[in-house]
C-alpha positions as CSV (number, residue, x, y, z in Angstrom):
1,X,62.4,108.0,78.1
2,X,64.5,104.7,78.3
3,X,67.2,107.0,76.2
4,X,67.7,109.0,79.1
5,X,68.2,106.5,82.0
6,X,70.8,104.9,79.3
7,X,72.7,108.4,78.9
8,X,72.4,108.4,83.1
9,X,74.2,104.8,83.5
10,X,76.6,106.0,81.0
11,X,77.5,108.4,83.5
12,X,77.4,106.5,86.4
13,X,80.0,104.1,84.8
14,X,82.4,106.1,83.3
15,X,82.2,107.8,86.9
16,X,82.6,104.5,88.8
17,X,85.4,103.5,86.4
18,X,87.6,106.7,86.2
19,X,87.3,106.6,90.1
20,X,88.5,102.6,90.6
21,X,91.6,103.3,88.2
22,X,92.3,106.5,90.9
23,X,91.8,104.3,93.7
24,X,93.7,101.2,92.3
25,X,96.8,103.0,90.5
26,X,97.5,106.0,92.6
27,X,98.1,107.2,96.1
28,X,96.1,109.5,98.1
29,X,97.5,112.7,97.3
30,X,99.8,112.0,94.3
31,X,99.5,113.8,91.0
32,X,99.9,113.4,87.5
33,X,100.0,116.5,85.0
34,X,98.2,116.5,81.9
35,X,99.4,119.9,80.7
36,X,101.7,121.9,83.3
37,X,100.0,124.6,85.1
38,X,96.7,123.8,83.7
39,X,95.5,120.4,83.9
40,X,96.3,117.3,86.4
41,X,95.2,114.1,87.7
42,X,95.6,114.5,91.6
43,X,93.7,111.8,94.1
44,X,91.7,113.1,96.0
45,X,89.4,112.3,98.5
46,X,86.1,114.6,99.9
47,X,83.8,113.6,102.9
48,X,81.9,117.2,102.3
49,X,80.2,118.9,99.1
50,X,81.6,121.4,96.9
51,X,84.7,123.1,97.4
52,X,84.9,120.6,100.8
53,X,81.9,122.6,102.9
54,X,79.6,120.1,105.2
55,X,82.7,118.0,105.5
56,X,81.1,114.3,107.4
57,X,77.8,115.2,107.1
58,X,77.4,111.6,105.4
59,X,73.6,111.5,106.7
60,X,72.8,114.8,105.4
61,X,74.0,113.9,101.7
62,X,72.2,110.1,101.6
63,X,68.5,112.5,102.7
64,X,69.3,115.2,100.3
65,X,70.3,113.0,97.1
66,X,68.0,110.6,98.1
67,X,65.1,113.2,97.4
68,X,67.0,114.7,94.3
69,X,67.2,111.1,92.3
70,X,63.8,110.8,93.4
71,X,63.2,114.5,91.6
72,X,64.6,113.7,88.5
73,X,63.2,110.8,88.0
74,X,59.8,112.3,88.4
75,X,60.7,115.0,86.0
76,X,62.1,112.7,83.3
77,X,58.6,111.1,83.4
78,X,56.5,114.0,84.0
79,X,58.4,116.5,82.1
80,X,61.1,115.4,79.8
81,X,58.6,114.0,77.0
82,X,58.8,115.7,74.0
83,X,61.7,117.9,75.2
84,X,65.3,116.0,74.2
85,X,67.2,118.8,76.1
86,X,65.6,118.9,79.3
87,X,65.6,115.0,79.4
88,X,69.3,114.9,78.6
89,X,69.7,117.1,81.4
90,X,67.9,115.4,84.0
91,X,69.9,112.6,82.6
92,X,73.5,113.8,83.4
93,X,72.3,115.2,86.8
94,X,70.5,111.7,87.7
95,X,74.1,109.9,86.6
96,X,76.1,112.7,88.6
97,X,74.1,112.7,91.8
98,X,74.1,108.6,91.5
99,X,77.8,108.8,91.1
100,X,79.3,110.6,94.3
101,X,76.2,108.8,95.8
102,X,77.7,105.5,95.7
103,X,80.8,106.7,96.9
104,X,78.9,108.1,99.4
105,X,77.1,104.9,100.4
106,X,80.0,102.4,100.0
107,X,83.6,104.6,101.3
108,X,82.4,107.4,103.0
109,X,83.8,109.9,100.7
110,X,84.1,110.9,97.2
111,X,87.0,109.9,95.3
112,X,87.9,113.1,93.5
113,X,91.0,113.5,90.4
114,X,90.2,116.1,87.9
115,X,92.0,119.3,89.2
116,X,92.8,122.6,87.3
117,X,94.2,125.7,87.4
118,X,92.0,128.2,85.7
119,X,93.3,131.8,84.5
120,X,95.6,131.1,87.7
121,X,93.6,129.6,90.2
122,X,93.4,126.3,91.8
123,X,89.9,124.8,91.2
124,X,89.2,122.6,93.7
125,X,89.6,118.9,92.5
126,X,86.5,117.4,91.4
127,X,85.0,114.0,88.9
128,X,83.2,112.7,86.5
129,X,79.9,112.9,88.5
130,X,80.9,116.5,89.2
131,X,81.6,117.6,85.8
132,X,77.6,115.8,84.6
133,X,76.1,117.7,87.5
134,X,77.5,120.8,85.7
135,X,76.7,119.8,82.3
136,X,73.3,119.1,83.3
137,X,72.3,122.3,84.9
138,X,74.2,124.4,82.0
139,X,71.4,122.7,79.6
140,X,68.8,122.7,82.1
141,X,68.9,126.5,82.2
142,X,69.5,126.5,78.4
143,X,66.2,124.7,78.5
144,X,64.2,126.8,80.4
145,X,65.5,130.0,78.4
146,X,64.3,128.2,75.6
147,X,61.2,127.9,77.0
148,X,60.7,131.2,78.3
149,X,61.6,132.8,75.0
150,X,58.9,130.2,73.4
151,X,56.7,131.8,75.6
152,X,56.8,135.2,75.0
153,X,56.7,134.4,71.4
154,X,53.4,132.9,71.6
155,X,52.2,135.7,73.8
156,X,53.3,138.3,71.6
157,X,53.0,136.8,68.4
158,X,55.4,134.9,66.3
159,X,57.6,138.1,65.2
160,X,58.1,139.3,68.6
161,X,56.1,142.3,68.5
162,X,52.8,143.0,70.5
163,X,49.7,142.7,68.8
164,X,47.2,145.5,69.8
């Protein structure tokens, strides 16, 4: 369980760091590319969620990722033993949500610098906390398909087929 409060702070830290070089080295708005019309380093900043929606609703986000760490961290415990997936999950989402929570907490806003163009369009610009929170619900449902095909399997038998 210790594993996945390491993998967590992990995130939290390369979060915290790729968002002080942003803050120290570029100015609001300027941008870097990576690969043209694909992939660029762009500062950014967000008072809102996703995609900029709930924009200074700082009191909102500290009661809602308040509960959410709060969640995880139950589930790690409760949940996550024996099961390396779902604890590496919970993992990535505890690190993410800590992430844009500090930010949060200490500027008002979340320093965002990852920004894309994907098949043409203009993903909004996001982070490293972001890109966790992804991560971590793409293996949580991963998880839970696993575990719902695990289940059938025992209801019906190991080869699939119902036993009459």
């Amino acid at each position: 369980m210790f594993y996945y409060y390491l993998i967590a702070l992990f995130v939290i830290l390369l979060d915290q760091g790729t968002k002080w070089l942003i803050v120290h080295n570029m100015h609001q708005g300027e941008s870097i590319t990576i690969i043209d019309n694909v992939l660029y380093i762009t500062s950014h900043r967000n008072q809102g969620a996703a995609w900029g929606i709930l924009q200074g609703q700082m009191w909102l986000f500290y009661v809602i990722t308040i509960v959410v760490i709060a969640a995880i961290m139950y589930y790690i415990y409760k949940a996550a033993k024996g099961k390396r997936l779902l604890g590496v999950s919970l993992a990535f989402m505890l690190g993410g949500a800590i992430g844009n929570f500090i930010d949060r907490v200490i500027h008002k806003e979340v320093v965002d610098f990852i920004h894309t163009y994907i098949f043409g369009y203009n993903f909004p610009v996001f982070n490293i906390a972001d890109s966790a929170l992804v991560i971590g619900v793409i293996m949580l449902m991963i998880q839970m398909l696993r575990d719902e095909r695990e289940s059938k399997e025992k209801l019906n038998g190991d080869n699939g087929t119902h036993h009459s």
